[in-house]
C-alpha positions in Angstrom: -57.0 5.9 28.6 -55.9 3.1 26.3 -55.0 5.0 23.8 -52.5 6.6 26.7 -51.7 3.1 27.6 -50.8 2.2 24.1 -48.4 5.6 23.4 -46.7 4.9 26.8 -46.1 1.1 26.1 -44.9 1.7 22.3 -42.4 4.4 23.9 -41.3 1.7 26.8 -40.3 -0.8 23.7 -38.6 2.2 22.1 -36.5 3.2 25.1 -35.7 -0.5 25.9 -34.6 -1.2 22.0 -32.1 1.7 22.4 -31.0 0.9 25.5 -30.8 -2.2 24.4 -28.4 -1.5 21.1 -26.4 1.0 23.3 -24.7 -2.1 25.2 -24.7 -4.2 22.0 -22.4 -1.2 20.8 -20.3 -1.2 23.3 -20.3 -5.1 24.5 -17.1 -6.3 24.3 -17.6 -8.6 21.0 -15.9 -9.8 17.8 -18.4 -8.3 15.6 -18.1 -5.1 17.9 -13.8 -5.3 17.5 -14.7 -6.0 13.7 -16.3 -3.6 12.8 -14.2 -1.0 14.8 -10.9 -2.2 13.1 -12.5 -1.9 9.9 -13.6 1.8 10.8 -9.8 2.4 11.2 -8.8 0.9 7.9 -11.9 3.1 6.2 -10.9 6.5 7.5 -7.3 5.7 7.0 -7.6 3.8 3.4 -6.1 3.8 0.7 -2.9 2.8 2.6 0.4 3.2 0.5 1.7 0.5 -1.5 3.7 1.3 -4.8 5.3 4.8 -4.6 6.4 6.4 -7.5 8.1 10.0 -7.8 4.9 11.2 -9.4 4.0 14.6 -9.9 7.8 15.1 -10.6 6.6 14.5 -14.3 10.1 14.4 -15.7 12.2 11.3 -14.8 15.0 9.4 -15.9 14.1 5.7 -16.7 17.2 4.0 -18.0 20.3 5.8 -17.0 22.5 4.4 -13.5 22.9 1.2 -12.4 19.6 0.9 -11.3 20.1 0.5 -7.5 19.2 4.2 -6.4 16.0 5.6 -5.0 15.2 7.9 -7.9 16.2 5.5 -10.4 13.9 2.4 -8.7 10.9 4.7 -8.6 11.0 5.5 -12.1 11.4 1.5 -13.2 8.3 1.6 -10.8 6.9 4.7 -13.1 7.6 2.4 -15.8 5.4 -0.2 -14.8 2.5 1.7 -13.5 2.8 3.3 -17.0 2.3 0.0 -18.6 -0.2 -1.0 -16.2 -2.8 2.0 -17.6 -2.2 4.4 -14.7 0.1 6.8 -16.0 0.2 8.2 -20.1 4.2 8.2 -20.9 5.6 11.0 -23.9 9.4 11.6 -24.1 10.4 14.8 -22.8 14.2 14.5 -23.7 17.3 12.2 -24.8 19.9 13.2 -23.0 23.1 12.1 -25.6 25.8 10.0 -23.9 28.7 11.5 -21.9 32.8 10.6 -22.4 34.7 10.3 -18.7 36.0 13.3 -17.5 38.0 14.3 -14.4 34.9 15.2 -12.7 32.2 12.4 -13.8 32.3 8.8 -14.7 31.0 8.0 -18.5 27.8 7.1 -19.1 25.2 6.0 -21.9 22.1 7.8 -23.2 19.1 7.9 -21.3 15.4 9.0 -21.9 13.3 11.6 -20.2 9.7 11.3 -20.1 6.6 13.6 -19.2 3.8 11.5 -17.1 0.3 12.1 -16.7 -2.2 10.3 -14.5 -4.7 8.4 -16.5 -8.6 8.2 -15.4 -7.5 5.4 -13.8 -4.5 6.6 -12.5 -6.6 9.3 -10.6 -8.8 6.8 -9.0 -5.9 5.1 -7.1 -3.8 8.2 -6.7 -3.1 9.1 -2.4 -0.3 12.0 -1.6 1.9 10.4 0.6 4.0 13.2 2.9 7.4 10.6 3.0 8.0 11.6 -0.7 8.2 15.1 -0.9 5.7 16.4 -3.7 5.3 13.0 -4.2 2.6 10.4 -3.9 1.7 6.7 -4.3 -1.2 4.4 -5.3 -2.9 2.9 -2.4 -4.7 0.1 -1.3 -7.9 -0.7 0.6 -8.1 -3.1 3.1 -10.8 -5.6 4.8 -11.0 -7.1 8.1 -11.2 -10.8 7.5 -11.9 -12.5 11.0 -11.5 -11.8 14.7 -9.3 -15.2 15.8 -8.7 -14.1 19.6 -8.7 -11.3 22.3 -8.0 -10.9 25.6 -9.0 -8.4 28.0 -7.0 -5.8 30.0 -9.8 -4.4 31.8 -13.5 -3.4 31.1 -12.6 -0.7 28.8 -9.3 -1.9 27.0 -9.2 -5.4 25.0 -6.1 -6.4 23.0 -7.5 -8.4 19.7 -5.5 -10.4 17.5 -7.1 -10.3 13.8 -7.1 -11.3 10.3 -6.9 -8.8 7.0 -6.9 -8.3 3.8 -5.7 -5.8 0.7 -8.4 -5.6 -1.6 -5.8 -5.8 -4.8 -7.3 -4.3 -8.2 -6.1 -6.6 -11.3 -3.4 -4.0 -12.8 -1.4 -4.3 -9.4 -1.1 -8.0 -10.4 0.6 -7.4 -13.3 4.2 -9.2 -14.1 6.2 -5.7 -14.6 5.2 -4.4 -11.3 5.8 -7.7 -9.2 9.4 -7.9 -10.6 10.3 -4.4 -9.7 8.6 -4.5 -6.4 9.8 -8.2 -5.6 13.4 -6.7 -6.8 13.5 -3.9 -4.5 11.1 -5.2 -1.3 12.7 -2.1 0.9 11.3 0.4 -1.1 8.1 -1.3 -1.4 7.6 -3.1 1.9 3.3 -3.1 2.5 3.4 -4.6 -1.4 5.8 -6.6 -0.3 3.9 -7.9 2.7 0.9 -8.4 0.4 3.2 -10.8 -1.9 4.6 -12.5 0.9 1.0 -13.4 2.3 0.4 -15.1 -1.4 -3.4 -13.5 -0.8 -4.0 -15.5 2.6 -5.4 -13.3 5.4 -2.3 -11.0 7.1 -2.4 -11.6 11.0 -2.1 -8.5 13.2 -2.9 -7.0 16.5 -4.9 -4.2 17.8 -5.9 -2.6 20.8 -9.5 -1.4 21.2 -10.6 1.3 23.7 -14.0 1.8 24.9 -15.1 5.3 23.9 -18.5 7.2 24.6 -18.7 6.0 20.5 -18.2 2.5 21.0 -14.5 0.9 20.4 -11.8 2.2 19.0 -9.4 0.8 17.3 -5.4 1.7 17.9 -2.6 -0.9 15.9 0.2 -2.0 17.9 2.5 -1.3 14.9 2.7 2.2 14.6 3.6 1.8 10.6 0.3 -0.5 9.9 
């Protein structure tokens, strides 16, 4: 019989521990809406933040005026390049062109064949807005919960802190002076620089689910 009694009281505790982590799940909580948001950003991550025209290996680097799309991604290619992420060859010199009725005259220019480097591949993410192309991405990290404010039991709008974890290469000179240069084309590395590596405030709404909160960004972009 105690034995019985012993079984029956060590499966009470057991019951009551679950019970009790199932509404510590779902309690309405920073650290619940924390770790949530941060579920997002890992299933989401690595978000887009320097785009390149990558796998289009061959591109034109120094020919136009420098204010096109094509010809801002390559000066971006450029950069990567010299940050270790891509290996540059020369495909082709294209020789310079005289003025004709139908074109303008213009210089020389280079082609060149990229390849991702090891560490190229590590940051590489397709990204569907380029087509064929791609991007090297970002992760990010939920600094803080700093407020929310409830709709009703099952819907909370929270107001939080984050962070882009930033690998060294990004940091580099070449790639903050195109990126700083042309901030439309580049606008999350542009919000990163902009935040000067202080936490970026944002806002989410969290849902109660039958798997604990979910998050859903009021910024459809983020």
């Amino acid at each position: 019989m105690r034995k019985i009694r012993s079984i029956n009281i060590k499966v009470t505790i057991a019951l009551c521990a679950l019970a009790l982590a199932g509404c510590s799940k779902s309690s309405p909580s920073a650290s619940n809406f924390q770790a949530a948001i941060q579920r997002r950003f890992d299933t989401h991550d690595p978000k887009c933040m320097l785009y390149t025209n990558y796998p289009h290996d061959i591109t034109s680097l120094d020919f136009g005026n420098g204010t096109d799309e094509s010809h801002v991604l390559a000066q971006m290619g450029h950069a990567l390049a010299h940050a270790g992420l891509f290996s540059l060859t020369v495909y082709k010199v294209q020789p310079a062109q005289k003025a004709s009725p139908i074109w303008a005259a213009h210089p020389a220019w280079t082609l060149y064949n990229y390849k991702l480097t090891a560490m190229g591949k590590h940051y590489w993410a397709k990204y569907s807005g380029i087509e064929g192309g791609g991007c090297f991405g970002f992760k990010r990290e939920v600094v803080a919960i700093t407020n929310y404010t409830k709709e009703d039991s099952s819907h909370y709008g929270v107001d939080f802190t984050y962070k882009y974890i930033v690998p060294v290469w990004a940091k580099q000179p070449k790639i903050i002076n195109v990126a700083s240069s042309h901030p439309s084309d580049f606008q999350r590395y542009s919000e990163y620089l902009k935040s000067h590596e202080k936490p970026i405030k944002k806002t989410a709404d969290l849902t109660l689910t039958h798997n604990g909160w979910r998050a859903e960004f009021m910024d459809m972009r983020f």
